[in-house]
C-alpha positions in Angstrom: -150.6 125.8 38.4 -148.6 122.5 38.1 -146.2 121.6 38.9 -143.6 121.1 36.4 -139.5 121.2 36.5 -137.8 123.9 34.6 -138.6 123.7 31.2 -135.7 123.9 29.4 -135.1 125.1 25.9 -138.8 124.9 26.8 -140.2 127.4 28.4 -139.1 126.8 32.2 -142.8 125.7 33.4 -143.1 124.8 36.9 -146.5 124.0 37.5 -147.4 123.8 39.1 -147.1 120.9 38.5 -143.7 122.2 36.5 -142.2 120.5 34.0 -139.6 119.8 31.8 -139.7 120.0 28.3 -137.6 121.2 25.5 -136.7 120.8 22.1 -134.2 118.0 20.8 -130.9 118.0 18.6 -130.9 114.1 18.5 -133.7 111.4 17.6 -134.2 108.1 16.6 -134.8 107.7 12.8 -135.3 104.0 12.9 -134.0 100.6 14.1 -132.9 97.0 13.2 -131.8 94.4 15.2 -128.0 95.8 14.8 -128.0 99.5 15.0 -129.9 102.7 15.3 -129.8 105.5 12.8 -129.9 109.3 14.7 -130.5 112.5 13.2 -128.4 115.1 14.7 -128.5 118.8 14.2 -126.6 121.7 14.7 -129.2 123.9 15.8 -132.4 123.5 17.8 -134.4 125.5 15.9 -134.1 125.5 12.2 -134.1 122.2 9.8 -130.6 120.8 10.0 -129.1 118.4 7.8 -129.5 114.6 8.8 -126.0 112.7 9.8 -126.6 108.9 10.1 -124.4 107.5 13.3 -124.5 104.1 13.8 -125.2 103.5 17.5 -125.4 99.8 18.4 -129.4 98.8 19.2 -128.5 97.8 22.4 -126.9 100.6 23.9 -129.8 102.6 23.1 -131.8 101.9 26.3 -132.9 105.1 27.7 -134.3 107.4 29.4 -135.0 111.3 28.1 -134.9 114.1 30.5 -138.7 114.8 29.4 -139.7 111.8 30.9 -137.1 112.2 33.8 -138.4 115.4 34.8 -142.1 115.5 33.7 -142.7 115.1 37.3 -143.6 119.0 37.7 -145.9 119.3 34.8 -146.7 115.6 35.8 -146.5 115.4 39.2 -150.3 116.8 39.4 -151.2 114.0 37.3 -149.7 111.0 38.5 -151.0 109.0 41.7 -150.4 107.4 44.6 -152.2 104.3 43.2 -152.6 102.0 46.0 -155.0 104.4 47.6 -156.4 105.8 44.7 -157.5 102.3 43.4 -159.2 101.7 47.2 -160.9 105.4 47.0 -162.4 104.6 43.5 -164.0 101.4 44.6 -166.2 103.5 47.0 -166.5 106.7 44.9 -166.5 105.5 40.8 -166.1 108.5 38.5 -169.3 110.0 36.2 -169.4 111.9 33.3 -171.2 115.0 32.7 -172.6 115.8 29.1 -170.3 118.8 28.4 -171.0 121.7 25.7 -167.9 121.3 22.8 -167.5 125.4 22.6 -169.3 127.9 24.6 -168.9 130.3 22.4 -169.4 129.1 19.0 -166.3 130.4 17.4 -165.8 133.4 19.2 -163.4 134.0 21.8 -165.1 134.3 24.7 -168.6 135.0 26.1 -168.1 138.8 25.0 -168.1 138.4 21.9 -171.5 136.3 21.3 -174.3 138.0 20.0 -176.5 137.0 22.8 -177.2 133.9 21.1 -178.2 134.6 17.9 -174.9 133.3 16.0 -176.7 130.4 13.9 -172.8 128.6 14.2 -172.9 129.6 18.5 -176.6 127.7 18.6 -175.0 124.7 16.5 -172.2 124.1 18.9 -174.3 124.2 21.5 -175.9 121.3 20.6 -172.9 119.2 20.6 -171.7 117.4 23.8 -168.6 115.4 24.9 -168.3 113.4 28.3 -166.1 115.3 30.9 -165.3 113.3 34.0 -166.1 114.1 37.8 -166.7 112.7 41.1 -168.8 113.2 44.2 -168.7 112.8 47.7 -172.3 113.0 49.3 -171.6 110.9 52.4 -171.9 113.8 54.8 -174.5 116.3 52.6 -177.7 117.3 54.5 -180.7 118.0 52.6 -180.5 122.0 52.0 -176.3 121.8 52.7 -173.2 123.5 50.5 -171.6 122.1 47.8 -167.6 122.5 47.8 -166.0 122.1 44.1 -162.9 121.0 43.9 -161.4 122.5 40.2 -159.3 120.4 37.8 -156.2 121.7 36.4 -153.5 120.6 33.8 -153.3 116.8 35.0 -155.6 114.4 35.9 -157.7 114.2 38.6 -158.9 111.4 40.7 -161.5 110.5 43.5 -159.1 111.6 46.3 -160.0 114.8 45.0 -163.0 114.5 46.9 -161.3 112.6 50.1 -159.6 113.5 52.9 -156.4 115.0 51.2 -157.9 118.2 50.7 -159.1 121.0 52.8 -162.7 120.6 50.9 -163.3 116.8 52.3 -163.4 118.4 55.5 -165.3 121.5 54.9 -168.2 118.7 54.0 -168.3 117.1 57.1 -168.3 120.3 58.9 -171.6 121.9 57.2 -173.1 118.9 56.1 -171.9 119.5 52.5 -171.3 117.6 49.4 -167.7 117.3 47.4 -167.5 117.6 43.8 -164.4 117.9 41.5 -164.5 118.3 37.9 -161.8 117.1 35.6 -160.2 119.9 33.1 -161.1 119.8 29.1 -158.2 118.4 27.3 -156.6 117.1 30.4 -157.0 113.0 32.0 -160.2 111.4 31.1 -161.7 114.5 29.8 -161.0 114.4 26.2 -163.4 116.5 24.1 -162.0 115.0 20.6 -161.8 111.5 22.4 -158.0 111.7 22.7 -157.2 113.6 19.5 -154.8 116.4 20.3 -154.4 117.9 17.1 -156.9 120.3 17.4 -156.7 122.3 20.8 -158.3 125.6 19.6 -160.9 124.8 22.4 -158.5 124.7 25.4 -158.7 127.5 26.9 -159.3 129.1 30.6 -162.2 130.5 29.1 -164.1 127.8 28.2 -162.8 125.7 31.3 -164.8 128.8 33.3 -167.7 128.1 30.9 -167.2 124.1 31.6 -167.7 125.0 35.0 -170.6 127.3 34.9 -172.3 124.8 33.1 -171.6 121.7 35.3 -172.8 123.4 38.6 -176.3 125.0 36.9 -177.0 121.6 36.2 -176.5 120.0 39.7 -178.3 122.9 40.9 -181.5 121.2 39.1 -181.6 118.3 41.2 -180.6 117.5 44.8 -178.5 120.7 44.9 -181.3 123.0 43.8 -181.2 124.8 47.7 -177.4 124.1 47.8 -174.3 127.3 47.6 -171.5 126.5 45.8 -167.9 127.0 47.4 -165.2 126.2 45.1 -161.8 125.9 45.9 -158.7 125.2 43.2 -154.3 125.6 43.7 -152.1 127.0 41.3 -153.6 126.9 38.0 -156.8 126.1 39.1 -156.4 128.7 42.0 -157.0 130.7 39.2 -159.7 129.4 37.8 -161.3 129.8 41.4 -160.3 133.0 41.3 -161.6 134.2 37.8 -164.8 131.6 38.3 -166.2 133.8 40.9 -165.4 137.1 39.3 -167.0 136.1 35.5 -169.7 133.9 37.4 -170.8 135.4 40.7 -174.8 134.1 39.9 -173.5 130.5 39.3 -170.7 130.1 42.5 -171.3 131.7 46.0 -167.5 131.9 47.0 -163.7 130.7 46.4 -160.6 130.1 47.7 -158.0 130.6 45.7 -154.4 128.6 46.6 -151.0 129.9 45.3 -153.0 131.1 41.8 -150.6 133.1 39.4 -153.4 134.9 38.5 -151.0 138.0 36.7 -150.1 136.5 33.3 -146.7 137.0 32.5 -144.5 135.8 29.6 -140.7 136.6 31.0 -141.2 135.6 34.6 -137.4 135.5 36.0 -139.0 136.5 39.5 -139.3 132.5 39.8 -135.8 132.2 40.1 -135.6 134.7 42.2 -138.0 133.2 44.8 -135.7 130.1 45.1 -132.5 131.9 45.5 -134.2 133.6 48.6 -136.2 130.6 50.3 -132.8 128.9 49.9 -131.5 131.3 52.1 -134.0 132.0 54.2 -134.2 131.0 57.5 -135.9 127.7 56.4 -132.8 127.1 54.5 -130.1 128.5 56.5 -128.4 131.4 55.5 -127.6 133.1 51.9 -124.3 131.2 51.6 -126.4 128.3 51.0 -127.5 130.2 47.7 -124.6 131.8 46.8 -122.6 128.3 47.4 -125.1 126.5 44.9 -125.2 129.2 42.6 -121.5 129.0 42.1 -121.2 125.3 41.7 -123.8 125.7 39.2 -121.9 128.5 37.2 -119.0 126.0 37.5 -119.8 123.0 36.2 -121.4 125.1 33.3 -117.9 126.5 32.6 -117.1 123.0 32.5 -119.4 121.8 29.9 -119.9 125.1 28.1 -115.7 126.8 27.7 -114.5 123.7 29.0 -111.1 121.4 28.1 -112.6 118.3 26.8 -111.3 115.8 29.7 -113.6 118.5 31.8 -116.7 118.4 29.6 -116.1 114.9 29.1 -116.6 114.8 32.9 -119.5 116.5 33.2 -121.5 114.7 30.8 -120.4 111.4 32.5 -121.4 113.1 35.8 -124.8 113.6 34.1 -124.8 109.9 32.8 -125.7 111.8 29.3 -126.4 109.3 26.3 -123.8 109.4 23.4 -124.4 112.3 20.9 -126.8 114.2 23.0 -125.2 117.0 24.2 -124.0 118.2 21.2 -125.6 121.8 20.0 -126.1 125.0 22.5 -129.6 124.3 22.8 -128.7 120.8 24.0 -126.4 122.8 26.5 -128.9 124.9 27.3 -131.1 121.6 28.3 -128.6 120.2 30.6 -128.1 123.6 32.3 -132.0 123.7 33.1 -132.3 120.4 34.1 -129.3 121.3 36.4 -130.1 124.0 38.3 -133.9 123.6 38.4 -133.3 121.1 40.3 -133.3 122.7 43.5 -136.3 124.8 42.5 -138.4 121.8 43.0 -137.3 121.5 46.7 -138.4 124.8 46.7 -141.8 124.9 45.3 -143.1 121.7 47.3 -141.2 122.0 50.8 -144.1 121.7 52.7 -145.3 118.6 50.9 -142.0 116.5 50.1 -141.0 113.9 52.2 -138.4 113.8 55.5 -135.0 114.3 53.9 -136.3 116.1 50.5 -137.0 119.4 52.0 -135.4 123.1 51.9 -133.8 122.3 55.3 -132.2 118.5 53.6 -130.7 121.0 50.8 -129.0 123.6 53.4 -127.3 120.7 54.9 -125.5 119.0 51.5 -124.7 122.3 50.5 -123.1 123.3 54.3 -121.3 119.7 54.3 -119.6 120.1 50.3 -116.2 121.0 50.1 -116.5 122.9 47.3 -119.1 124.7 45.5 -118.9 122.4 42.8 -119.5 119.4 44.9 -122.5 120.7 46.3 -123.9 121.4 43.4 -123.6 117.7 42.3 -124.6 116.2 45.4 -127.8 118.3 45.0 -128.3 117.0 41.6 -127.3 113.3 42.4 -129.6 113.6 45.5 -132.6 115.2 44.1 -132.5 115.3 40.3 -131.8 111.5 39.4 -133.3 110.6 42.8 -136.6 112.2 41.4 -136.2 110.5 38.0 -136.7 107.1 39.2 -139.5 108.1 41.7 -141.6 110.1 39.0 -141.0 107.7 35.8 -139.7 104.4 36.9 -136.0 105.1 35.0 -133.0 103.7 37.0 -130.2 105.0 35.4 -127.4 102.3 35.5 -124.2 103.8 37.0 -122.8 106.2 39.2 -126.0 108.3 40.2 -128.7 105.5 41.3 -131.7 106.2 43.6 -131.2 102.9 45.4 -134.7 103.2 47.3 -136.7 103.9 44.3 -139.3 105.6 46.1 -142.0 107.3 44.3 -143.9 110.9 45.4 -146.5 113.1 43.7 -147.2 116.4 44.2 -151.2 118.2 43.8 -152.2 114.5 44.2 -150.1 113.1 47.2 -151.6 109.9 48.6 -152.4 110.6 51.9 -153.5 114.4 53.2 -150.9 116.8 53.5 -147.8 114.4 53.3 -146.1 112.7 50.1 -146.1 109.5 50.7 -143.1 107.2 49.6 -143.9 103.6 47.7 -142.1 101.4 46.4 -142.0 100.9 42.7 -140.4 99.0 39.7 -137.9 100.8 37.9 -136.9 100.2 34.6 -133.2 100.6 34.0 -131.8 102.5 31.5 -127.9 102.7 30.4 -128.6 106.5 30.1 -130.1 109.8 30.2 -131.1 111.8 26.9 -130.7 115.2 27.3 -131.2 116.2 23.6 -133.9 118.6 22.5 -135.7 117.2 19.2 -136.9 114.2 21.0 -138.2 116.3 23.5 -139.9 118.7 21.2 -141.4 115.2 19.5 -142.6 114.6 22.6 -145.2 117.7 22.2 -146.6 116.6 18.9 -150.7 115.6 19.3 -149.6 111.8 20.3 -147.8 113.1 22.9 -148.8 112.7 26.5 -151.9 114.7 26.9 -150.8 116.9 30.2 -147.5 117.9 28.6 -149.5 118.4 25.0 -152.1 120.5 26.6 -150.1 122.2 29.6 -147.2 124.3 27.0 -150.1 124.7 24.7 -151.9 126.8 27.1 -148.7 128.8 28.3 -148.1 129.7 24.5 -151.8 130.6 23.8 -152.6 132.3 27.3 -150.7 132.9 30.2 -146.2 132.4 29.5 -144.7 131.5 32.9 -141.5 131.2 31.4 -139.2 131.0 33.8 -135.9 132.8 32.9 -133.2 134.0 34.4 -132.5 138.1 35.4 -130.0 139.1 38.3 -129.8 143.1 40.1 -128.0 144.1 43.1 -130.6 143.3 45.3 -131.8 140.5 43.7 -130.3 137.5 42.7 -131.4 134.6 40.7 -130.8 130.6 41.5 -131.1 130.1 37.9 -128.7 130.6 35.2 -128.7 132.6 32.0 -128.1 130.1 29.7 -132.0 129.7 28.6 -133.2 132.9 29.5 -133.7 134.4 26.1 -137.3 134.6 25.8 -137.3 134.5 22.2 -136.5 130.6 23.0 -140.0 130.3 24.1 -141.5 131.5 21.2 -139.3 129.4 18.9 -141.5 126.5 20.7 -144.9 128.0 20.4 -144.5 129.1 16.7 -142.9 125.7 16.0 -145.0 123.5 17.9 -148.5 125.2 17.3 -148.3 127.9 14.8 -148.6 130.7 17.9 -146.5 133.7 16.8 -147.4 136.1 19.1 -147.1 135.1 22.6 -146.4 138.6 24.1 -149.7 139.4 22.7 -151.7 137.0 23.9 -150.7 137.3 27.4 -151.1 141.0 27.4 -155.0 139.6 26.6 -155.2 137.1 29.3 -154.3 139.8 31.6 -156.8 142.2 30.3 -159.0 139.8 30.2 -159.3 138.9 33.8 -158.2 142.2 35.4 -160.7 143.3 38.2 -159.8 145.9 40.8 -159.4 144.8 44.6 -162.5 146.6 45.6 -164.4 144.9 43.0 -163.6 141.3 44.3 -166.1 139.8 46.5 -166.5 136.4 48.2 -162.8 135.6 47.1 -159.8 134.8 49.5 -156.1 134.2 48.3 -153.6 132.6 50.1 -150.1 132.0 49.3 -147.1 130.5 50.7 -144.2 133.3 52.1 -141.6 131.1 49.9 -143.5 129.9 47.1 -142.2 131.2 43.5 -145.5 131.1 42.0 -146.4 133.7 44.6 -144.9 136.7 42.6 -147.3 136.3 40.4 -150.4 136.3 42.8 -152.2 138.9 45.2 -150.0 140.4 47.7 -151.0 140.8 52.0 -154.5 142.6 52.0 -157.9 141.6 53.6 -158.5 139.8 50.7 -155.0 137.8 50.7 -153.6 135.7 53.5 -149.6 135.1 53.4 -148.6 132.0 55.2 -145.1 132.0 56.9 -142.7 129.7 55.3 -145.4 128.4 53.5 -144.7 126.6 49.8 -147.0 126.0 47.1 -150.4 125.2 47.3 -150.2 125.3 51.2 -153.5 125.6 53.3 -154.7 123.0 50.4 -153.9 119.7 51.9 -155.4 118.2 55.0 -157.4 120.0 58.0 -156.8 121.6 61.4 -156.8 118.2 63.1 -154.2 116.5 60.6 -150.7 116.3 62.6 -148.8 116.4 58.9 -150.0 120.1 58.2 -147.4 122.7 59.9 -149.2 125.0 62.3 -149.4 128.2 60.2 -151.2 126.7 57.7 -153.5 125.1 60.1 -154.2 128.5 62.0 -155.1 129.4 57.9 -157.1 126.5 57.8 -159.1 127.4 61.2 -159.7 131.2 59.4 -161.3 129.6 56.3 -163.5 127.5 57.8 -164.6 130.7 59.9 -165.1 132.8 56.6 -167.0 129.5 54.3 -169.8 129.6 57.2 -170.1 133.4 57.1 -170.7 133.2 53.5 -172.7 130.3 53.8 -174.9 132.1 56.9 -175.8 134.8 54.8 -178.7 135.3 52.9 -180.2 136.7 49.5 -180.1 140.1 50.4 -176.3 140.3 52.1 -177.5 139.6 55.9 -176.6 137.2 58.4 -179.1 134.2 59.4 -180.6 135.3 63.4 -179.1 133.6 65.6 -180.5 130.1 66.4 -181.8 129.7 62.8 -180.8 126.4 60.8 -178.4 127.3 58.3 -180.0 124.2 56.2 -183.8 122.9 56.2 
């Protein structure tokens, strides 16, 4: 599902993508050549009265942790442009004519009268353009289609290329590669880029979206094709659930690190990192409980503090003037904090030499003191990551001097991030406030982040909060664990009021027993968070050792970048596509020496 950073007075989303996003205390009122009003508030959540502080219009230069951090909502949707621009020369994107709502009203395909609802027939009618590309070069008259499914970013035409496990499944059977973009994510705008109205974002009709798109290739030069789809994290859900609401329409899936168990409190997230930190990837649990303490150290500091030592946290955190003033502006520095090493944790198999678990391990080991590791972490990998997913350069003491940029679901080449060089834009500061953030979610807002926390509220939680037992510890402190944060930002932000409700329905929507699934595999990493929430070992679920989000994904058995268990998982799949692919109509295997395509 995306990967975002810990939300922080925002729900703590990791994406899958995962991302950072909470609600502000201070924000910009307006400007003139000589100083800058600011609202500030003493609470995050209710209206608070307006104090004007002159700020000199020149000190206010930048950057807020949304956009610092967005990189795990956003680092599904950003790109590595160099070789995205030479892909789409060879591969442009199309649009397919899209139904507006599937369901005419109703909430999902259940609830239709087969049809007859005059308003169902009406909506019907209407289309919007929803983006997708397609890879034909290797397709044999007669051969498999593999779909590639969109999720909450963008997509582009590497989808279809060599990055991904499908590419390669096409040149083995002589198959096509399609990917189709998500509604209300990208290109794929059903209200042309209006996100005021997102009462038709849902999982539901994104199933329906899809159902829709592959019926229609099927009526042209895909009419003998099957369908394989394949989608990680959120869309490893939608592979998962495509297959069990459409078995006519798609002949098989694989579904990658898909938290297909909706949860609203999910503290098992933090759990996850505190135990891959120690694992033997990471070293030992001294690394965790090292961390940990720092952590709960430098929040003493900023929380219970003397001044001199608040005073020398915020400048640690090179925090903007007057925005770390309220709890729940507290409570936003402490996510950003200690989700930073979470990130490590989610994409270890795809980050870069020196960003990994094992990097982590060794800063921690090599600090004197809790405290300092816990700073060198954050100096390493949280400011590091700001200039590399936004193009901010804080001025000052923490400055990622190689300004090297990395992605995550869309990495440039195959299986391994790949570093470039960009231009940052320097900023005096970092704005860890929570009302510009929570501005930031309002329908002009940057569609991915928008969208995303809309469909968390409306469908599925994944907030990631904090809960500690004697045999299981948490890398995440309590400082934003109250749920009821979360549903300060859905009821605030979109009117939803009853979260816990709505994610008891997304479960009970989609629950299907284990005997009941068919043509579906799972696979997970052994030390990916999002893994609590999926399928467990079975004959239906592959486990890969050591293995982080999305793994088994990226690359192909040949590709030297893809570690060897994920490989040998690799090998497997390709075994299993041409067994469903071999077999026919009525559940039996081709005889041997027949073409599996005419």
């Amino acid at each position: 599902m995306t990967r975002q950073h810990r939300g922080k007075t925002m729900p703590r989303l990791r994406p899958f993508a995962g991302a950072a996003f909470a609600v502000t205390t201070t924000t910009i009122l307006s400007t003139s050549s000589s100083n800058v009003v600011l609202a500030t508030s003493a609470s995050s959540w209710s209206s608070p009265p307006t104090i004007a502080v002159p700020y000199p219009a020149s000190k206010v230069n930048r950057g807020n942790t949304l956009n610092v951090i967005l990189g795990q909502i956003k680092e599904r949707e950003k790109k590595h442009h160099i070789l995205r621009r030479k892909i789409e020369k060879e591969i442009p994107e199309q649009w397919f004519p899209q139904v507006f709502d599937h369901f005419g009203g109703k909430k999902h395909v259940a609830e239709q009268k087969n049809g007859a609802d005059g308003k169902a027939s009406e909506e019907k009618k209407k289309t919007w353009p929803q983006r997708f590309f397609e890879n034909d070069e290797h397709f044999k008259a007669g051969g498999p289609v593999f779909l590639m499914i969109g999720g909450e970013g963008e997509i582009s035409a590497d989808y279809v290329g060599d990055r991904f496990l499908a590419a390669y499944l096409g040149k083995q059977f002589g198959g096509a590669v399609l990917a189709l973009e998500h509604r209300f994510y990208g290109q794929s705008q059903p209200h042309g880029g209006d996100l005021s109205d997102l009462s038709l974002l849902s999982s539901q009709q994104a199933l329906a979206d899809l159902a829709g798109f592959v019926t229609a290739k099927k009526k042209g030069k895909y009419s003998k094709s099957k369908f394989l789809c394949l989608g990680g994290s959120y869309p490893g859900n939608l592979a998962a659930w495509f297959r069990q609401k459409y078995p006519d329409v798609v002949d098989g899936c694989f579904s990658f690190s898909a938290p297909i168990f909706a949860k609203k409190d999910f503290y098992e997230y933090g759990q996850m990192v505190f135990k891959a930190l120690g694992s033997v990837v990471g070293g030992n649990t001294e690394v965790s409980a090292k961390l940990l303490s720092g952590y709960e150290s430098i929040l003493t500091d900023l929380n219970a503090g003397t001044p001199a030592a608040r005073k020398s946290v915020l400048q640690n955190l090179n925090a903007c003037p007057f925005t770390v003033l309220s709890q729940a502006d507290e409570a936003n520095v402490e996510s950003m904090l200690t989700g930073v090493s979470a990130g490590v944790v989610q994409y270890n198999n795809t980050l870069p030499s020196g960003r990994k678990i094992e990097d982590v391990a060794k800063i921690v080991g090599e600090a004197a003191t809790p405290e300092d590791a816990a700073w060198a972490i954050f100096s390493k990998f949280a400011e590091g990551e700001a200039a590399a997913l936004t193009g901010l350069k804080p001025r000052g003491k923490h400055v990622d001097k190689g300004n090297q940029q990395h992605d995550d679901n869309n990495k440039g080449n195959k299986n391994q991030s790949t570093a470039i060089a960009v231009t940052p834009i320097e900023v005096d500061c970092i704005d860890y406030s929570q009302r510009e953030e929570y501005s930031s979610l309002v329908p002009d807002a940057a569609a991915a982040a928008r969208s995303w926390v809309y469909q968390t509220c409306n469908e599925f939680g994944y907030f990631q909060t904090s809960r500690v037992s004697l045999e299981k510890k948490s890398l995440y402190t309590p400082g934003v664990s109250d749920p009821s944060l979360w549903d300060g930002i859905c009821e605030n932000v979109f009117g939803i009021s009853n979260v816990e409700a709505r994610v008891a329905n997304t479960r009970t929507y989609y629950d299907i027993d284990e005997s009941e699934v068919s043509k579906t595999i799972f696979i997970n990493g052994e030390l990916d968070p999002w893994s609590t929430l999926s399928r467990g070992p079975s004959p239906i679920s592959h486990i890969v050792p050591h293995g982080s989000h999305c793994v088994g994904l990226y690359g192909n058995p040949e590709d030297p970048l893809v570690m060897p268990a994920a490989k040998e998982l690799q090998r497997e799949l390709i075994k299993v596509a041409g067994k469903w692919l071999a077999e026919q109509a009525d559940g039996t295997s081709l005889a041997a020496g027949d073409e599996l395509y005419s």
